[in-house]
C-alpha positions as CSV (number, residue, x, y, z in Angstrom):
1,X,-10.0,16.5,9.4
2,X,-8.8,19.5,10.5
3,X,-11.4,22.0,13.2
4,X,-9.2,24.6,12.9
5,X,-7.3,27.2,10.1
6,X,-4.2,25.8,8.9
7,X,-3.4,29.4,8.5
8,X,-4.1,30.7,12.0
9,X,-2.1,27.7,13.8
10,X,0.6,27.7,10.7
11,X,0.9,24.2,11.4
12,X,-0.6,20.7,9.4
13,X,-0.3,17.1,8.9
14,X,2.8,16.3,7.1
15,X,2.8,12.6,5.6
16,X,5.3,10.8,3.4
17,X,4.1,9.9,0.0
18,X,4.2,6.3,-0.2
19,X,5.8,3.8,2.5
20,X,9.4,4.7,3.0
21,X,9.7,7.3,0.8
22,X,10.8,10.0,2.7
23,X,9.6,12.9,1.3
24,X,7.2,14.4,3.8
25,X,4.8,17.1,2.5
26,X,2.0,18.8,4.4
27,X,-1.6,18.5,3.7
28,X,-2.8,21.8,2.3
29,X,-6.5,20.4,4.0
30,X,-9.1,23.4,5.3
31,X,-11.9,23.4,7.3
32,X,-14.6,20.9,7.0
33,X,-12.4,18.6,4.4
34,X,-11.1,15.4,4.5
35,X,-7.2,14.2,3.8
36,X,-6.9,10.5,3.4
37,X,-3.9,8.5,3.9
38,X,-2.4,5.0,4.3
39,X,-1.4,5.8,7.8
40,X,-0.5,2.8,8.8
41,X,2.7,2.2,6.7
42,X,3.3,6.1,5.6
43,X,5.3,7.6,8.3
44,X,3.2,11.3,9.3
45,X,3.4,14.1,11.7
46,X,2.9,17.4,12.8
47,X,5.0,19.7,13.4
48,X,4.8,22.5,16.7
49,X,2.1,25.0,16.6
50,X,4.2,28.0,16.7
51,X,1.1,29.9,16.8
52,X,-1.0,31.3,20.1
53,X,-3.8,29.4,18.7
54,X,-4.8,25.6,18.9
55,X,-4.8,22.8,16.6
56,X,-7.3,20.8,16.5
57,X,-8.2,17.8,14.3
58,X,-10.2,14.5,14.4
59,X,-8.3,11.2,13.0
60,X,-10.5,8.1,11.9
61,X,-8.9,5.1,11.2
62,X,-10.2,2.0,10.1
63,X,-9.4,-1.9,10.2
64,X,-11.4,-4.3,7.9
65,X,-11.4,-7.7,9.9
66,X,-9.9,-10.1,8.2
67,X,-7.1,-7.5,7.0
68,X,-6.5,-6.1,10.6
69,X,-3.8,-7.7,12.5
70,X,-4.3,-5.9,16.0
71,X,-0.8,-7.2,16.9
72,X,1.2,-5.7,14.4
73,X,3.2,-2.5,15.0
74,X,5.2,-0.2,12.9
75,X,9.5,-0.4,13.1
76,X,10.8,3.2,14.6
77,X,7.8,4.3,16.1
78,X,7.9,5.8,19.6
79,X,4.5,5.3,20.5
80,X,1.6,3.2,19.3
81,X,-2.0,4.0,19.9
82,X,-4.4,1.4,21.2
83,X,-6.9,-0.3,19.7
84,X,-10.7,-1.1,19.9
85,X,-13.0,-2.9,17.9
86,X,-16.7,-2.2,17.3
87,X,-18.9,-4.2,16.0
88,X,-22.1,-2.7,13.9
């Protein structure tokens, strides 16, 4: 969810259409909306702000226990981000 214009920072998330496909496209997402993604197996970035302003987004990702495996982690990836669980 992006908090600022895609248009000021000239800048988006750019995602692969299905898992090893290859064919990264941005996410023409404003404002306020929503883009939703298999993350973990669709391989996504984004690119550098070559803007003066700043891009920033919130990411929510979600593990259903059960289906989670908080072990796993994706072939070619530089970094992994770490984990939590809550509980509701």
């Amino acid at each position: 969810m992006p908090l600022t214009d895609r248009l000021l920072t000239r800048t988006t998330l750019w995602a692969e259409s299905h898992e090893g496909a290859g064919d990264d496209h941005p996410f023409e997402v404003d404002v306020g909306e929503i883009a939703l993604f298999h993350g973990t197996v669709c391989k996504h970035h984004v690119p550098a702000n070559p803007s003066e302003w700043t891009r920033a987004s919130l990411d929510f990702r979600v593990g259903i226990e059960g289906y989670f495996d908080p072990s796993w982690s994706m072939k070619g990836t530089k970094q992994d981000h770490g984990r939590r669980t809550v509980r509701l």
